[in-house]
N, C-alpha and C positions, 0 to 999 in steps of 0.2 A: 556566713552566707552574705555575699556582696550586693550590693542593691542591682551591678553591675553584671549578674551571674545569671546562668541559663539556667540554674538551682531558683533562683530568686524568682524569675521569668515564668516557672509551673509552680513555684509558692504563692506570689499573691495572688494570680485569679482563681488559687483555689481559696483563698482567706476569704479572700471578697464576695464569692458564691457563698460561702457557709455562712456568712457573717449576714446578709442581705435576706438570702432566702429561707436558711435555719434558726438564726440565733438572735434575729430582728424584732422578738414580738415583746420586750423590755426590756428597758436600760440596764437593768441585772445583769439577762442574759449577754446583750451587746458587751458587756464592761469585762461578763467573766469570761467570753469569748476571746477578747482581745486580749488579756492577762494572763491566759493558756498558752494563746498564739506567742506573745512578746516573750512567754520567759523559756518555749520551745526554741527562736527565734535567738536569745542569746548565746543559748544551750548548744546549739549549732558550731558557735569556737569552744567552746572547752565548759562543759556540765558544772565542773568545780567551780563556776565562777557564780552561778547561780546561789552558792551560800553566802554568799558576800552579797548579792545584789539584792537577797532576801532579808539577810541582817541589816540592811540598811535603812531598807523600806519599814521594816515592824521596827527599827531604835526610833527612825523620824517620828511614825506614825502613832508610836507608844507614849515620847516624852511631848508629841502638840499636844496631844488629851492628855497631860497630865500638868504642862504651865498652864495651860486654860483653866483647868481646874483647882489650881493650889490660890491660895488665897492669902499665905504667904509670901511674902517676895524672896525671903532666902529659898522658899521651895520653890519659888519659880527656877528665879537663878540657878540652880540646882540643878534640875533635870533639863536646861537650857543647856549651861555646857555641858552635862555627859553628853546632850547629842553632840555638840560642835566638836569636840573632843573627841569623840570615839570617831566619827567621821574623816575629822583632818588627821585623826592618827592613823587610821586605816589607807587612807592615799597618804600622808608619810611613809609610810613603811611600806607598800607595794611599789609607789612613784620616784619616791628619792632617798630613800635610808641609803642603799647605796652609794649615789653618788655624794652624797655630806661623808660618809663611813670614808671612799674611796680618797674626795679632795684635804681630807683629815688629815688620812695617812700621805698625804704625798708634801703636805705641809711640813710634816715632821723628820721625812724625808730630808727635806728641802734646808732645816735647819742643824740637819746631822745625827736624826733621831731614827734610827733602825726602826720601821714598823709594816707590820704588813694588817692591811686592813680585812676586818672580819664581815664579808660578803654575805648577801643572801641569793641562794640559789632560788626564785622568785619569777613566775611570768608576770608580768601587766594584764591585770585583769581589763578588759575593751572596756573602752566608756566608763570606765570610776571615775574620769575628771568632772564628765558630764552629768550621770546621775547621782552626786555626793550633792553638785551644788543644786542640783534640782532639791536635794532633801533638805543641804542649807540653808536654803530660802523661804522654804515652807516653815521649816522653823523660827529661823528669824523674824519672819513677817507673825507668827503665832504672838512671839515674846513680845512685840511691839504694838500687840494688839491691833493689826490692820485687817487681818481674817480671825476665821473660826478657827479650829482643828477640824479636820475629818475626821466621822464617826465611823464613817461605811468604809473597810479596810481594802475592798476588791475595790472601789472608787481610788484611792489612794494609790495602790497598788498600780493602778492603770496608767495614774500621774506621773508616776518615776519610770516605770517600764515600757510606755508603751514602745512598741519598736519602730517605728517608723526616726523616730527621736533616741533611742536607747544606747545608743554606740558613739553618734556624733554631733546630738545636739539638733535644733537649736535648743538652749537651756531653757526651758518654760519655768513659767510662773504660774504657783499657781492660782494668782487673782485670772489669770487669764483661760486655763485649759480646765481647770476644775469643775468651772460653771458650764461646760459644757458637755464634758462628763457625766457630771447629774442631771443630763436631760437626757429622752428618747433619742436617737438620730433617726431621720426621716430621710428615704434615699432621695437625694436632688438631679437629678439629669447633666442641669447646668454645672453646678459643682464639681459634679464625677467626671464631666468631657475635661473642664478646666483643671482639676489636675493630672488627666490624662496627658494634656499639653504640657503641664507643669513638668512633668514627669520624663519626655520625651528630650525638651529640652535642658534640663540636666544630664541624662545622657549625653546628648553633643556636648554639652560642657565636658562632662569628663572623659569620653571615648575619642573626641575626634580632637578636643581641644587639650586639655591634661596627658591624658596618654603620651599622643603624639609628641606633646611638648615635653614631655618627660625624657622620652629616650631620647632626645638631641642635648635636654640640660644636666641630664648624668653624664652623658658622653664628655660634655666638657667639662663640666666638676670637678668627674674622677679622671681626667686628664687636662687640667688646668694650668700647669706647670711646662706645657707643650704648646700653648694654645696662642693667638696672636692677639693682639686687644678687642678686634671688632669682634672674634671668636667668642672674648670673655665678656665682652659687655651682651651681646646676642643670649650666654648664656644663659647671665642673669635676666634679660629679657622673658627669655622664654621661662625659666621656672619662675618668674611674678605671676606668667597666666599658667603654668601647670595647676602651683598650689590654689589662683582664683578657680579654674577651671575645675578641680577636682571636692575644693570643700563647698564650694557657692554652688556645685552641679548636684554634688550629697545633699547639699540644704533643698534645691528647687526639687529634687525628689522625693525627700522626704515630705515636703510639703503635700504636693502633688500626690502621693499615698496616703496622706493623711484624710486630704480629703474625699478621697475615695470611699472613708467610713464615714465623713460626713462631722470632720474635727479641724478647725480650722488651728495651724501651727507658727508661731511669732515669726515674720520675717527676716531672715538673718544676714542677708546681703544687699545694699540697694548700688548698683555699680559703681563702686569704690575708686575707678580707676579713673571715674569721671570728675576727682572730685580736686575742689581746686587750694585746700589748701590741707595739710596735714590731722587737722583740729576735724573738718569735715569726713575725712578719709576714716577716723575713728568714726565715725558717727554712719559710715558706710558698709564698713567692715567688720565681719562675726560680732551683728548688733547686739544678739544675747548675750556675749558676753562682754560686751564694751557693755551695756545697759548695768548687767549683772556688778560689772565694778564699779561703777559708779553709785547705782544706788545702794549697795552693800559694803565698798571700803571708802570709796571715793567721800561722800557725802560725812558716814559716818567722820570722817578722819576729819573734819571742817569743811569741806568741799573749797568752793571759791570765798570763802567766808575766811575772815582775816585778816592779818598782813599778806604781801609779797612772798618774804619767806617760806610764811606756813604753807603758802599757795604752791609753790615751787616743791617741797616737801612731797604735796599731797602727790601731787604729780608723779614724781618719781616714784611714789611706793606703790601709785596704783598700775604704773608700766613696766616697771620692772618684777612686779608680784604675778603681771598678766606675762611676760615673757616668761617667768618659772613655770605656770601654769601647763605651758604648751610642754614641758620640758625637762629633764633633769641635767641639765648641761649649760653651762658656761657660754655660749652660743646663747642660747634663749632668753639668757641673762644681758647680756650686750645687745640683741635687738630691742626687747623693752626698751634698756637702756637709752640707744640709740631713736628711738621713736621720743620716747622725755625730751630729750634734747630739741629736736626737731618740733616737738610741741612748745617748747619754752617762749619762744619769740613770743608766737601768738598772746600766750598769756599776759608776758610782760604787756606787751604795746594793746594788749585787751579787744586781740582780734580775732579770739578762739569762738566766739559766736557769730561771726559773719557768716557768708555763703549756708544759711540757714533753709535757702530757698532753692529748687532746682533753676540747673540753669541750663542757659536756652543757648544756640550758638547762632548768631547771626553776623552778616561778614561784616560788621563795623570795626571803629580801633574797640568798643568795649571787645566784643568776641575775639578780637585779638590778646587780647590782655587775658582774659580767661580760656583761652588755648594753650598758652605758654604757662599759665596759673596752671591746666591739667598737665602740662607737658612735667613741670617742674616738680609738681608733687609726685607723678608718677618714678620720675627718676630718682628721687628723695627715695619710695619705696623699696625700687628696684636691687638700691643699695643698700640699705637697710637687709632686704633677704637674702642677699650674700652672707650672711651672719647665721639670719636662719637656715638655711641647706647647709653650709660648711658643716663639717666635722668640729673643727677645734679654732679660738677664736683664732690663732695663729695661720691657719690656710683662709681664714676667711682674710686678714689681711694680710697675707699674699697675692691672694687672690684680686682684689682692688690694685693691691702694687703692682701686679701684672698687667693690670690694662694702660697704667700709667708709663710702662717700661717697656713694654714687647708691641712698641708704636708700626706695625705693618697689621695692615689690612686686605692683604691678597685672599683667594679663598685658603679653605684648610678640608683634609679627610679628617675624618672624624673614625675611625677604625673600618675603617676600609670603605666610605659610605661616604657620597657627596656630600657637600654640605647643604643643607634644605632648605635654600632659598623660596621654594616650596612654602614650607613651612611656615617663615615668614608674612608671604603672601594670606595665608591661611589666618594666621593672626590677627591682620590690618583688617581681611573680610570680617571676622566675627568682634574685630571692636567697630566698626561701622554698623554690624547688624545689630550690636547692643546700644548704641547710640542711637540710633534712628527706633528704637522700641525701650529707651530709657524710662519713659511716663508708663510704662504695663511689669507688668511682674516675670512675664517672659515672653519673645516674639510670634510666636507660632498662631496665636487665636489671631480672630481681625478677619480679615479678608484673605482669600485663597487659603483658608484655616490648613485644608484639607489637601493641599496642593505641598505647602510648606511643611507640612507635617510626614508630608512622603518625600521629600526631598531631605529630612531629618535622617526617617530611616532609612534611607538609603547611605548614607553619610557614615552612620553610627555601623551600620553589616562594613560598610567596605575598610573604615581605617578601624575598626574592632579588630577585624584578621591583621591589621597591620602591628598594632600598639603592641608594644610587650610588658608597659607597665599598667598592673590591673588594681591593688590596693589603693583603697584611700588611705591620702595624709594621715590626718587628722584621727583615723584609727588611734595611733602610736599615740595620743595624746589623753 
């Protein structure tokens, strides 16, 4: 059930009516309402996943109250890794057994050694990247004594599942959604319009902007090899704001439905593309889980504490462990990689803390210097995600040699279909309308709230009928 779907569309306002006017009159009832609802809600891809996403919840929620409780330290330890353990082996073995099993045998292959590797016939269970590390952290933070355990299992229960969050993030903490949890929710007016807004515009993020952009950057992808450089560089263009467009539109909706019950959800996007140097862009982009490695590998591992080396180190394991993450493939492994690199400078010359403060653009030579500063990180990006969309890393650098080789820039058919300078067009508007509403969480409230808000839906009905691509990314992760 996509958030995206006409299914979805007569699901929530019937949640919302039950939830408001039935099942309002205690946090109980609100929590076991909402925990009914999420694991229907999951149930919706495939029932079977539900036992995984129930062992989850009762391993996390078994072994907090029971390191809270031991009084030993080997018993801590103890029931500390069986949860970390059973967890990371569980996304092992549905996420990448395969692919280690597969690059195994191709290894051996490779050295003259006959093998054929031993497969699991296996779906990806939705969302185990996201609610494992939800469980991770609860844990973690339990063993290091910065919270309690939860006592109350339907409370917990709500933590890892709620669905708004349950598929694609952002990854809560829970020093942050738990506390709010164990209270009443009171419906707020203000709140409910404001993620009504939230909500809309995510939408055009992902229907008018993702979508759209989608079907021009498979077009050239999966015909890359034909394409002329302005073709190739366009197309990497366009899929930097597919994938912004479609995970950052899932985040401002989930948000926005979140608060509808009156839960407010971590911010996971703050426009990334604005940002002027690569060190910042992390710090802009899928914040929970740039937060999440940080304060859980990053830090642990020495953080910036140390030598240079250690520093360089830390680095690489925490960008290239976030590119596995996304991943079981070789591709994901090179963009990490590739972002490390790109962060390195900063480190060294110790200027991964700058641009700490939004910035303003005004026509001086400063604003000059921080245009080319966004121009340059963005395209830093752009290439970078030729690595993420490729297949294998090999077409991905083909695909860069292409634009450096196939030097004509006439237009091109794209399978029998103008090329969408359109589309283009459509771009530059919606990075202008994200710039000019950069200080808000999304454009729509303000002034003419109500004027722009129908100019949205009208937007989302007309290139809806158009898009052909309806999944989110980040699903697959």
């Amino acid at each position: 059930m996509f958030f995206n779907s006409l299914t979805f569309a007569v699901f929530l306002p019937i949640v919302f009516l039950l939830y408001w006017f039935v099942f309002s009159k205690t946090k109980s009832t609100q929590n076991a309402f909402l925990v009914i609802v999420s694991y229907y809600f999951y149930s919706c891809w495939d029932w079977r996943f539900l036992f995984l996403l129930l062992f989850s919840t009762l391993l996390c929620y078994v072994t907090g109250i029971k390191i809270e409780k031991s009084t030993q330290e080997s018993s801590r330890k103890f029931w500390f890794w069986l949860s970390i353990i059973f967890n990371l082996g569980f996304l092992a073995i549905f996420k990448y057994y395969n692919f280690f099993a597969f690059s195994f045998s191709e290894a051996l292959n490779n050295i003259g050694i006959q093998s054929s590797p031993l497969l699991l016939n296996v779906i990806l269970p939705v969302g185990i990247s996201f609610y494992t590390f939800h469980g991770l952290s609860y844990v973690i933070d339990i063993y290091y004594k910065r919270i309690q355990s939860e006592k109350n299992v339907i409370d917990y229960a709500l933590f890892v599942s709620y669905f708004p969050l349950l598929v694609a993030g952002p990854i809560e903490r829970a020093t942050h959604l738990l506390p709010q949890v164990k209270v009443k929710r009171t419906f707020d007016f203000q709140k409910a319009k404001e993620g009504v807004y939230q909500i809309i515009w995510g939408l055009v993020k992902k229907v008018v902007i993702a979508d759209t952009c989608a079907t021009y950057a498979n077009a050239i992808f999966d015909n890359y090899t034909s394409m002329n450089s302005l073709s190739l560089i366009l197309g990497a263009v366009y899929f930097a704001f597919q994938i912004y467009g479609d995970f950052s539109g899932y985040s401002d909706m989930a948000l926005g439905i979140s608060k509808l019950f009156g839960l407010d959800l971590l911010r996971n996007f703050n426009y990334p593309y604005f940002s002027r140097d690569i060190a910042e862009f992390w710090r802009r982009w899928h914040i929970s889980l740039s937060s999440w490695f940080r304060d859980y590998l990053y830090i642990p591992l020495g953080g910036s504490r140390g030598s240079k080396l250690k520093q360089v180190r830390n680095v690489f394991i925490i960008f290239v462990v976030s590119g596995f993450w996304h991943g079981a493939n070789w591709t994901f492994l090179a963009w990490g990689f590739i972002n490390a690199l790109y962060f390195l400078p900063s480190l060294l010359l110790g200027t991964n803390r700058t641009n700490m403060e939004t910035a303003e653009l005004h026509w001086d030579f400063n604003s000059i210097k921080v245009f080319f500063s966004i121009l340059a990180t963005f395209s830093l990006s752009c290439l970078a995600w030729i690595f993420f969309r490729a297949n294998t890393i090999h077409i991905a650098f083909d695909y860069i040699g292409k634009i450096f080789t196939n030097r004509t820039f006439e237009s091109q058919y794209l399978q029998n279909q103008r090329y969408s300078y359109e589309l283009l067009l459509l771009v530059i508007a919606f990075v202008l309308v994200e710039w000019n509403s950069r200080y808000k969480i999304e454009p729509i409230s303000g002034k003419y709230s109500w004027l722009k808000m129908t100019l949205c839906l009208l937007a989302i009905i007309a290139l809806g009928t158009y898009a052909d691509y309806k999944e989110f990314i980040y699903f697959q992760f």
